[in-house]
C-alpha positions as CSV (number, residue, x, y, z in Angstrom):
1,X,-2.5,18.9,18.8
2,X,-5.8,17.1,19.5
3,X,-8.0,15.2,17.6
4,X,-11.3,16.4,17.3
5,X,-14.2,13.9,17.5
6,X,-16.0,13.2,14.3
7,X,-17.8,10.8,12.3
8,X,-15.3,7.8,11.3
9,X,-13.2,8.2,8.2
10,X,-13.1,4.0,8.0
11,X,-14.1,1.7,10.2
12,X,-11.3,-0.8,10.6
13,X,-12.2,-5.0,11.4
14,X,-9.6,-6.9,14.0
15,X,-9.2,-9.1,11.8
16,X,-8.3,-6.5,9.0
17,X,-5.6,-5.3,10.9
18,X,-4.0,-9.1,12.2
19,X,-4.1,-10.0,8.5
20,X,-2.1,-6.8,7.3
21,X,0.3,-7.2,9.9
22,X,1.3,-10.7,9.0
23,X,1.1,-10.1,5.1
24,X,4.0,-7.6,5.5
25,X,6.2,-9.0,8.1
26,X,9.3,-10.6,6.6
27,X,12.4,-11.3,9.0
28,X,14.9,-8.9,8.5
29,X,18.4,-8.6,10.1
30,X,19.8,-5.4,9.3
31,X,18.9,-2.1,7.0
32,X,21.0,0.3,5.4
33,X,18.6,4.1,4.9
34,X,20.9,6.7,2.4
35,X,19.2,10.0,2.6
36,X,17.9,10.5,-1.4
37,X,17.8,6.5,-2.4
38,X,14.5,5.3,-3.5
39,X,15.1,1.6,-1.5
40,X,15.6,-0.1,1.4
41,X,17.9,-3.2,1.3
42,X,18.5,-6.1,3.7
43,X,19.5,-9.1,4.2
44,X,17.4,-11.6,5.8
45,X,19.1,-14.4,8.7
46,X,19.5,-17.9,8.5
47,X,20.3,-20.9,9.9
48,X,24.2,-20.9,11.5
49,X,24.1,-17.2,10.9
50,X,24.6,-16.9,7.3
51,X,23.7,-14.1,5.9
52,X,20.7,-15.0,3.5
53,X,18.7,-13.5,0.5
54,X,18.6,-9.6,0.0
55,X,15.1,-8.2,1.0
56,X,13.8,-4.7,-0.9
57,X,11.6,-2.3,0.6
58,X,11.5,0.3,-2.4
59,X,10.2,3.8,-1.6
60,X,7.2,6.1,-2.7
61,X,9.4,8.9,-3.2
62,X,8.5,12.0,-4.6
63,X,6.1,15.3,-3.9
64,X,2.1,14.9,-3.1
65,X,0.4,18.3,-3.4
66,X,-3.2,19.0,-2.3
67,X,-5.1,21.9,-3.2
68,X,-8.9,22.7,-1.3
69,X,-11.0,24.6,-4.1
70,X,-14.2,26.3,-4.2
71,X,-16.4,23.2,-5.1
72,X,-13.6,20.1,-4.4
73,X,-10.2,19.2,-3.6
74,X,-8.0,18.1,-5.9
75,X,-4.9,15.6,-5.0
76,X,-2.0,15.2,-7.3
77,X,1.7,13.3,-6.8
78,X,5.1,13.4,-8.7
79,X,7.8,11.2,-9.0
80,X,11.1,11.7,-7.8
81,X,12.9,8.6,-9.6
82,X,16.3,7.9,-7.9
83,X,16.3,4.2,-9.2
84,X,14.1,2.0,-11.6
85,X,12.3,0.5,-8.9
86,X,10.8,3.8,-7.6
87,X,7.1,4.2,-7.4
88,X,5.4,7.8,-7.4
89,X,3.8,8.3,-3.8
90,X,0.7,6.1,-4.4
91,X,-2.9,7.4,-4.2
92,X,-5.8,4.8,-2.3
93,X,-9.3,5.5,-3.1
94,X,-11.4,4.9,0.4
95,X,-14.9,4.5,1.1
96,X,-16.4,7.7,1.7
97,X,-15.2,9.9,-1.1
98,X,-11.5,10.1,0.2
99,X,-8.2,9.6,-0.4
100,X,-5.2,8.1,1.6
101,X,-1.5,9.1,-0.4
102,X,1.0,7.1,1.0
103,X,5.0,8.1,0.5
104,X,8.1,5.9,1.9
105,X,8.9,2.4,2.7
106,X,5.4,1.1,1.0
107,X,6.7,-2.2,-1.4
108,X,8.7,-5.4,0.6
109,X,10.0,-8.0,-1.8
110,X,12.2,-11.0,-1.8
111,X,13.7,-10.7,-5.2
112,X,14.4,-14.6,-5.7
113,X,10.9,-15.9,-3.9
114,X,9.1,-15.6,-7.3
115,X,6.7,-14.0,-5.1
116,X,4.8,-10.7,-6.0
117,X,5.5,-8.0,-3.8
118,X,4.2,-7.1,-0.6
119,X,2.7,-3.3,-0.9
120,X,1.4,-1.7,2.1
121,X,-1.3,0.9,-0.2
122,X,-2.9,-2.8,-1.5
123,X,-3.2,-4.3,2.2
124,X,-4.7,-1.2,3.5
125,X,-7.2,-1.0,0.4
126,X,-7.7,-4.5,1.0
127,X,-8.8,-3.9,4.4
128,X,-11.4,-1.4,3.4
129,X,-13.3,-2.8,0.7
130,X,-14.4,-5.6,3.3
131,X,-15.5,-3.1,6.1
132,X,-17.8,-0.9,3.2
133,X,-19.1,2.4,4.1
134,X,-17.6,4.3,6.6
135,X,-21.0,5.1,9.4
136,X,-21.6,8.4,10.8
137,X,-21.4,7.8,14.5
138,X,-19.5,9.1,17.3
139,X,-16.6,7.2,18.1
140,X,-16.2,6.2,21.7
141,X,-12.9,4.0,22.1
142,X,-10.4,6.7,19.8
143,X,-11.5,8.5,17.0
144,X,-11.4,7.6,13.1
145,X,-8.0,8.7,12.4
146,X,-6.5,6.7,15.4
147,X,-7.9,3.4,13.9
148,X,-6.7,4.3,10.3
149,X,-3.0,4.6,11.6
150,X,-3.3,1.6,13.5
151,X,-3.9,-0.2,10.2
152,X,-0.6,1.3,9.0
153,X,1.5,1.0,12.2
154,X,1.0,-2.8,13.0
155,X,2.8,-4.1,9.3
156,X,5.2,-1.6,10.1
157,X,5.7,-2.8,13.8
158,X,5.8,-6.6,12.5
159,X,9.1,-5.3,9.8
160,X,10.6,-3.1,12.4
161,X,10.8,-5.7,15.3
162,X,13.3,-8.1,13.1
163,X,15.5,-5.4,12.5
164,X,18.4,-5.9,14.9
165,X,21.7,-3.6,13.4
166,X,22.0,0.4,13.6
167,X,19.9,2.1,10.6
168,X,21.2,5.5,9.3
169,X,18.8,7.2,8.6
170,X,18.1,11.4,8.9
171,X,16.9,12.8,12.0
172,X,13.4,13.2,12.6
173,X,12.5,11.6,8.6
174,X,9.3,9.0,8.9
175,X,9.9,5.4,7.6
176,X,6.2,6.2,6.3
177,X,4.3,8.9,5.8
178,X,0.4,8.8,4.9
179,X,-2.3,11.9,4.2
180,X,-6.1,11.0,4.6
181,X,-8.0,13.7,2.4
182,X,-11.8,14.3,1.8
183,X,-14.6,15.6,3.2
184,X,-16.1,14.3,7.0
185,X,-19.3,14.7,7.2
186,X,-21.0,18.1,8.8
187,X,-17.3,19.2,9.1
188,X,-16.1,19.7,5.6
189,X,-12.9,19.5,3.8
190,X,-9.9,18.0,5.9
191,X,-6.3,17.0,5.5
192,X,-4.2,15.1,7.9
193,X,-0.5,14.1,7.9
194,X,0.1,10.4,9.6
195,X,4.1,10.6,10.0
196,X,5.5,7.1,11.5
197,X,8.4,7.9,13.4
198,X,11.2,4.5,13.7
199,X,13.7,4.7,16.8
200,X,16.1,2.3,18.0
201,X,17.9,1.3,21.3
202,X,21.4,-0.6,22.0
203,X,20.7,-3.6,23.8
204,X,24.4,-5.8,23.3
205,X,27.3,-4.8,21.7
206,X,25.9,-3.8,17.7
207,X,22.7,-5.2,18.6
208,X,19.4,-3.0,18.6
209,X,15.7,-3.1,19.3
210,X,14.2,-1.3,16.4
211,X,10.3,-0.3,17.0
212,X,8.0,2.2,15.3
213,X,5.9,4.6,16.9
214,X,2.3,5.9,17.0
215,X,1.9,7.9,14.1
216,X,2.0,11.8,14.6
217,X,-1.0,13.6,13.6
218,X,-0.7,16.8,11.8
219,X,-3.9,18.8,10.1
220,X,-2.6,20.4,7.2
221,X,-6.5,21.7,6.6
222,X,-8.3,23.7,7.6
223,X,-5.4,25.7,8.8
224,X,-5.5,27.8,12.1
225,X,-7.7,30.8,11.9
226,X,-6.0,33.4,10.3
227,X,-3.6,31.8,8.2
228,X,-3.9,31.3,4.4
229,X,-5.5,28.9,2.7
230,X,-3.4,27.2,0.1
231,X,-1.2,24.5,-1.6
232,X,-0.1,21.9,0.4
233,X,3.1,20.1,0.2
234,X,4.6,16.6,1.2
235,X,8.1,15.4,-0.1
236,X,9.7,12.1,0.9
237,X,12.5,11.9,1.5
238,X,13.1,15.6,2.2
239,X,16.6,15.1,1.7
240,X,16.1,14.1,-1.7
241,X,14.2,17.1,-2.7
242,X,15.6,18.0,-6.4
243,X,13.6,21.4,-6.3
244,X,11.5,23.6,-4.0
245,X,8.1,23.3,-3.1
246,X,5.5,24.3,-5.5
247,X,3.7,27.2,-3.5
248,X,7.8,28.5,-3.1
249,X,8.0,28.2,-6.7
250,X,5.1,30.6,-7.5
251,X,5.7,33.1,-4.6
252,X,9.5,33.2,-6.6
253,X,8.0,33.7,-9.9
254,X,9.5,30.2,-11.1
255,X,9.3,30.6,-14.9
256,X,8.1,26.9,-15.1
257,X,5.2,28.3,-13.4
258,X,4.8,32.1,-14.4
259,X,4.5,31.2,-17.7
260,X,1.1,29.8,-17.4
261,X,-0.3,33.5,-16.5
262,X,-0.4,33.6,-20.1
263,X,-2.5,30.6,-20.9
264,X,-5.7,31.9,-20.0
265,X,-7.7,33.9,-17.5
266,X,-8.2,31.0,-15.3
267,X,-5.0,30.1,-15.0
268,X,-4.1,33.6,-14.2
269,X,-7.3,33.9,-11.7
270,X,-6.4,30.7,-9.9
271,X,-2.6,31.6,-9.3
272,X,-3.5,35.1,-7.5
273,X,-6.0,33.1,-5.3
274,X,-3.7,30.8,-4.5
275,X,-0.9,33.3,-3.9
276,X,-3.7,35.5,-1.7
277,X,-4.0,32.7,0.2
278,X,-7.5,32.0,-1.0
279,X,-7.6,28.7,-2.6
280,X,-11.5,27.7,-1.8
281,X,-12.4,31.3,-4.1
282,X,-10.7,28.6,-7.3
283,X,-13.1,26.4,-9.3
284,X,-11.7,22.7,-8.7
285,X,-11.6,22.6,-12.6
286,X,-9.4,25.2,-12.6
287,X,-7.8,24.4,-9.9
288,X,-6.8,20.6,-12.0
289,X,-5.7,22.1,-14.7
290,X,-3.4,24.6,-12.7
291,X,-1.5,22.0,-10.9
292,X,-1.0,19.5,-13.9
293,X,-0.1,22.5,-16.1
294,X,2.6,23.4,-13.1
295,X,3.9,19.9,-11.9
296,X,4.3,18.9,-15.7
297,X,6.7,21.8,-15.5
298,X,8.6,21.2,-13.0
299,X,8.6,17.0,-13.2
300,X,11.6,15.1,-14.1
301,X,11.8,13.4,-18.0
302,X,9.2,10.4,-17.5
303,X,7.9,11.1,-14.1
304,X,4.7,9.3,-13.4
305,X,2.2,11.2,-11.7
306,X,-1.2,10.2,-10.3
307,X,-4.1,12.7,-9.9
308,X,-7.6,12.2,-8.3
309,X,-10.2,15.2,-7.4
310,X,-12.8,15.0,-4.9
311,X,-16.1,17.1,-5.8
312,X,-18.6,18.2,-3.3
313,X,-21.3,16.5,-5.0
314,X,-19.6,14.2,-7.7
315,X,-17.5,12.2,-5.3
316,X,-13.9,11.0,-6.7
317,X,-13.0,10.8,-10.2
318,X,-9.6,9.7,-11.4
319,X,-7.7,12.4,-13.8
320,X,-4.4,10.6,-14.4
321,X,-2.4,7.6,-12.9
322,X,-5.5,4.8,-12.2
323,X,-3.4,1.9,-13.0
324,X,-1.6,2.5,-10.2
325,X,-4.7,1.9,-8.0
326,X,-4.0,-1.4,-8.1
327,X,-0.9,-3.8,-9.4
328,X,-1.3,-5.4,-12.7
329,X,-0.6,-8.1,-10.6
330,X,-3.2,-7.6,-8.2
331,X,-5.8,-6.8,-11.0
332,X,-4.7,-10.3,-12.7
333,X,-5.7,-12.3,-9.5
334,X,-8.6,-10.6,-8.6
335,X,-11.6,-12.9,-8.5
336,X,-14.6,-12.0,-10.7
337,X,-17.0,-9.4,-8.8
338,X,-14.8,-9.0,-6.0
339,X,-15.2,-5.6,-3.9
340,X,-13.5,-2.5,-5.3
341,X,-12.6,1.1,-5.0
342,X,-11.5,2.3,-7.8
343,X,-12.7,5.4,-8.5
344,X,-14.8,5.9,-11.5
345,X,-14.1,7.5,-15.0
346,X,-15.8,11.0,-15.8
């Protein structure tokens, strides 16, 4: 699939994306990937060939579901808690009135550095507070989505390139995956999948070369014509899955998610759109309080979950999960007045 030409999502500096890259590079040896685990552990090289301190990437793991109403979209994400150091796929407020939801490999830490850890949502948010409003003008060198998963794929490049020993990891499963929702200007509502592929060759006896590859780009929305217009999914890690999709959930008459038929006519309205296919016919409000009514049924015990919607003409408000906009570690040393996206409260 092409990508169309548009107005920029986010311009993105140079120096943005030379600064990410070196944040999140740490020099890893070798990586063991278990289909289901909610981390990443290594071991990092030293001197003589010792094997050093244990590095941690933990995972975003869980389910991101996006539904396109009549007057908004609204973005919601679940988490699938293997281990305590799980975070729920992690919502990034951009310039613009969108939204970037990133699920994987997104925290690298050093357990005994006494360091914070490094989180790939923070660098990129980072990254667009300084380049401020995205600017509605053709782009002549690769369009706006190229240059948002550039800003993704060079930290992930710089991690990938120091890991030397065979990973086992599931076919055709991205280290990272990232969706970009909103509205682009004179276009309308869009969604986009960014999927970052990692492969590896055998160089010397259990030695590898370990690289990542331009992102894949999949538009989730607006579908082709024809085809319905409904909830969108994303689980990481696939394999992990602990139940179906939502949308699968409701065609199967789920009781989780029947049951809400009975909790008002809205409810009931906004399930029979959805199910015709015809989610922009759903008022956004309803449209919220369908899918926190139906993920809180279906969530594990003490699943955090994060939920932003994106009016037409109100912009992005936050319904649940803010804090996780930013680290209370982050928050703590950010200097008085500095740039921000956070999304503001109704």
């Amino acid at each position: 699939m092409f990508l169309r030409n548009k107005p920029p999502l986010l311009e993105l500096s140079q120096s943005f994306l030379r600064t990410t890259a070196n944040s999140l590079v740490y020099a890893l040896i070798c990586i063991a990937i278990v289909p289901g685990a909610s981390s990443l552990r290594a071991r990092r090289q030293q001197s003589g060939g010792e094997t050093g301190e244990e590095v941690v990437a933990n995972l975003a793991a869980g389910r991101a579901v996006v539904l396109v109403a009549k007057d908004g979209i609204v973005v919601a994400t679940v988490e699938s808690r293997a281990e305590p150091e799980t975070l729920p796929p992690l919502i990034v407020p951009l310039n613009g009135g969108r939204v970037a939801v990133f699920l994987g490999a997104v925290e690298w830490r050093e357990p005994s550095s006494g360091q914070p850890p490094e989180r790939l949502d923070v660098e990129f948010r980072k990254g667009a507070a300084r380049t401020g409003p995205p600017k509605n003008l053709e782009v002549g060198g690769g369009t706006d989505l190229e240059q948002i998963g550039l800003a993704v794929l060079d930290p992930l490049r710089g991690v990938a390139g120091k890991l030397h020993r065979k990973i086992e990891m599931p076919e055709n499963e991205p280290i990272v995956e990232m969706l970009i929702v909103g509205y682009a200007p004179g276009y309308g509502p869009e969604v986009w999948s960014l999927r970052y592929p990692l492969v590896q060759e055998p160089m010397r006896g259990d030695y590898w070369h370990t690289r990542i590859l331009r992102p894949h780009f999949l538009q989730l929305y607006p579908p082709e014509k024809g085809q319905p217009r409904t909830l969108m999914e994303v689980r990481y890690p696939p394999a992990g899955a602990n139940s179906g999709a939502l949308l699968d959930l409701l065609k199967g008459g789920d009781p989780r998610i029947s049951r809400l038929r009975a909790s008002s006519t809205a409810q009931a309205d906004a399930m029979d759109h959805i199910l015709r296919g015809e989610s922009p016919k759903v008022p956004m409000a309803a449209a919220r309080d369908f899918l926190m009514a139906a993920l809180n049924g279906i969530a594990e015990p003490d699943a955090r979950q994060l939920m932003v919607t994106i009016g037409e003409q109100k912009g992005l408000e936050w319904v649940r999960g803010e804090e996780f906009s930013v680290p209370a570690y982050e928050e703590k040393n950010r200097p008085p007045g500095a740039p921000t996206l956070r999304g503001k409260r109704p």
